[in-house]
N, C-alpha and C positions, 0 to 999 in steps of 0.2 A: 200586815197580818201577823197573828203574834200566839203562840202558846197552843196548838188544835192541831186534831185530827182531819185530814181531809179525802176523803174516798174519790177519788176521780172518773166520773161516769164519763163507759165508752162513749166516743163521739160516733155518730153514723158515717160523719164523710171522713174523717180521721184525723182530724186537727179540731183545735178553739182560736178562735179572732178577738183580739183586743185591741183595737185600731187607735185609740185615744189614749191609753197609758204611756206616760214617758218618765213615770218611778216607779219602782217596785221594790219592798223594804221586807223580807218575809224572815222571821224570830221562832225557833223552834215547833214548825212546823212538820207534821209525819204524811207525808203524801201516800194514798196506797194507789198503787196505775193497774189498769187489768188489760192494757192494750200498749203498743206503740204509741206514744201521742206525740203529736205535733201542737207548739205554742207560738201563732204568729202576734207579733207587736209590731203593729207597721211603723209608730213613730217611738217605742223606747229607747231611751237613751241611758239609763242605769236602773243596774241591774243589783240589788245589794242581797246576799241571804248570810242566814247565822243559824247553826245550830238546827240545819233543816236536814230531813231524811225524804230521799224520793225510792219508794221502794216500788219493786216491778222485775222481772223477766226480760222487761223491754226498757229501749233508749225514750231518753226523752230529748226532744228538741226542740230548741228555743229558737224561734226565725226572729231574728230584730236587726235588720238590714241597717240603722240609723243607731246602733248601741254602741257607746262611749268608753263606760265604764261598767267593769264587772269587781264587785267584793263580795269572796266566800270567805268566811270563818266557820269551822267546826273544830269544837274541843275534843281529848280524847275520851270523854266519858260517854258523848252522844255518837261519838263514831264506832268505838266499841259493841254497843247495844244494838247495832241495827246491819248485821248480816247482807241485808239484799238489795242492798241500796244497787240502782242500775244509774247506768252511765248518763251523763248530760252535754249535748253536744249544742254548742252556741254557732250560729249561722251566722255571722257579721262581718262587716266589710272594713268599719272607723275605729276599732277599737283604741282607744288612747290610754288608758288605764286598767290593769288588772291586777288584784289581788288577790291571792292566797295567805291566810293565816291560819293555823292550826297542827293537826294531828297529823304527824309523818304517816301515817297509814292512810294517805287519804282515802277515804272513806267512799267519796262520791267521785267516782271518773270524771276529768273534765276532757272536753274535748272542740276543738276550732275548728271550723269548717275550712280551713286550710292556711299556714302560718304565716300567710301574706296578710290575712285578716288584723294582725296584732304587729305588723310592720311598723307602726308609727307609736306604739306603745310603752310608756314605763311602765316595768311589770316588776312585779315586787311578790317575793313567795319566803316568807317565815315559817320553821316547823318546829313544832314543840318538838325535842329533843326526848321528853321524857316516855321510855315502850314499858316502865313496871307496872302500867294498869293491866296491861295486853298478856295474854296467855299465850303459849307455846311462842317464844320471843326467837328465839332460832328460826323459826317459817317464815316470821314475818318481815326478818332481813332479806329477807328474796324479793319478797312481795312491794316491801317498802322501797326499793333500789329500782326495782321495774317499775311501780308508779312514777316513780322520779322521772325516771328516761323519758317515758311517754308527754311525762306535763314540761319540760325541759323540752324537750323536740320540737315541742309546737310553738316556742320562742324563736326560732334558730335566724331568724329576719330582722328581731327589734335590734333598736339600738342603748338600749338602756337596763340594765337588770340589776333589784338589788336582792341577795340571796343569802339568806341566815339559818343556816342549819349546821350547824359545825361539828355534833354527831353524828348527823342522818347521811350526809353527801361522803363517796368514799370515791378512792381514784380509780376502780373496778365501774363503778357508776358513772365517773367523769369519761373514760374511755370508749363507752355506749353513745355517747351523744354527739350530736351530730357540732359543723363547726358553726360556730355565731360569724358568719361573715361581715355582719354590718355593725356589729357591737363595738360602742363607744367608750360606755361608762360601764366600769364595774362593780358596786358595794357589797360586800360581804362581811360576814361575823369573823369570828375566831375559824383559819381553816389549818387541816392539815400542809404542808411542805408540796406532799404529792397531788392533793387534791389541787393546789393551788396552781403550780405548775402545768397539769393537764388544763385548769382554766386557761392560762394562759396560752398553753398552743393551742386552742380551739377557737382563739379570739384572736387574729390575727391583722386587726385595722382599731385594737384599743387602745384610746385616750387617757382614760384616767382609771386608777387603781386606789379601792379604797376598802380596807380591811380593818380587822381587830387586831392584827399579829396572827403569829403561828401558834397552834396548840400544840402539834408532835412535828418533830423535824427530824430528819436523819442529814446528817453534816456531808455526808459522800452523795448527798444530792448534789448537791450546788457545783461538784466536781463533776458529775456523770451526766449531767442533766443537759439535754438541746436548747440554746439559748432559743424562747419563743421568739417569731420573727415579730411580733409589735412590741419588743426590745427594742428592734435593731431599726423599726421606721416610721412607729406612732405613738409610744407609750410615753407622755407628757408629764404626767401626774402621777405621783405613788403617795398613798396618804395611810399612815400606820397608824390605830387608833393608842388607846390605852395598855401597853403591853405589858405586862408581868416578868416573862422570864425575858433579859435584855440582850443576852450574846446570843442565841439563833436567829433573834432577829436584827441586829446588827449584821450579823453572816451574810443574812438576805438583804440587807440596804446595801450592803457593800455589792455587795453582789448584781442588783441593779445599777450602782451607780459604774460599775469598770463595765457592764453591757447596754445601757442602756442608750443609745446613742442620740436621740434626741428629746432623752430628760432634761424638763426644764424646773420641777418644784416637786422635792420628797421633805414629810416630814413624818416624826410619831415622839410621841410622849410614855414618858414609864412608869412605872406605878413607884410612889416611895420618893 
């Protein structure tokens, strides 16, 4: 479904049944709810939306016990425009895949019927970076930092996350969240020094390490800083991508290599 208005008449018993869907592909869609509603799909398996607004008072909730994959994108044009978007809570047991791309203001609450649902998961969350559409941009650093947590938290089981926000995620943010006990693999953008480091102790059984470099470093970290304990008994792999500025991140390779106690392969390239 693609480009429309859609008014969603109350249900009498308070859900809709769609027993035989197992794709659902929905393209700038404006939903308007005038009740709680419940959305059961007994056999969907993906789940994709873009650019869709569900506006309401009330949650909506997607029942799909057999759901694989979820991809949400929303740009910040269409997240901007639409005020009353209510939250979306997904009921799932399998999920394998989930994506977020879009507006650091997420727009539309996500929410897992509990983070054992998304245990077997790569999940993957990019956030445009850019808040000069957005007005009063001071408020929305609150607002944006507290979404984070919330959609972050309800990962805290998978083992795989790749995370590219390199303005949006800050070490105040890192500090909120809860710790990735099973997390393996980690890919990230361009992070700050501190942001990276709080990943680090929050992930305490990680494998592999794969980043852009650091954007801001402070050098009397690497002195002050608690060596993260999947240093010192799981971190394998450190992969540094394309780095620009070459001595902070040298500081932090070395820096891994005299702590890292059962590194086995670091690399990174440099611009020039």
């Amino acid at each position: 479904m693609c480009d429309c208005d859609i008014k969603v008449p109350p249900s009498r018993v308070g859900y809709f049944i769609f027993g035989n869907l197992k794709v659902i592909k929905l393209c700038g869609i404006i939903f308007t709810i005038e009740q709680s509603l419940v959305i059961r799909f007994s056999v969907l398996k993906n789940f994709e939306m873009k650019n869709c607004s569900w506006l309401s008072a009330h949650d909506v909730t997607i029942e799909a016990p057999l759901l694989e994959n979820v991809f949400i994108e929303q740009d910040c044009e269409s997240a901007n425009r639409e005020p009353r978007s209510c939250k979306i809570k997904f009921t799932a047991s399998c999920i394998k895949e989930f994506t977020y791309s879009g507006c650091c203001a997420i727009p539309q609450p996500i929410v897992l019927s509990n983070s054992s649902a998304a245990r077997n998961a790569s999940v993957t969350i990019i956030l445009d970076n850019d808040w000069r559409d957005f007005e009063e941009t001071n408020r929305l650093v609150y607002q944006i930092n507290l979404q984070l947590v919330i959609l972050l938290k309800q990962f805290s089981e998978v083992k795989c996350i790749k995370f590219d926000a390199s303005e949006v995620l800050t070490q105040p943010t890192v500090a909120l969240l809860s710790k990735f006990a099973m997390l393996t693999h980690l890919d990230l953008g361009s992070v700050s020094g501190e942001v990276l480091f709080g990943l680090l102790q929050k992930s305490p059984v990680l494998n592999t390490l794969i980043f852009e470099g650091i954007s801001k470093f402070d050098q009397d970290l690497l002195n002050s800083a608690v060596v993260p304990d999947c240093l010192a008994s799981t971190l394998q792999v450190v992969e540094f991508g394309i780095v620009e500025e070459l001595e902070p991140n040298l500081s932090l390779a070395k820096f891994f290599m005299e702590n890292g106690m059962v590194l086995e392969r670091m690399s990174f390239s440099a611009v020039g």
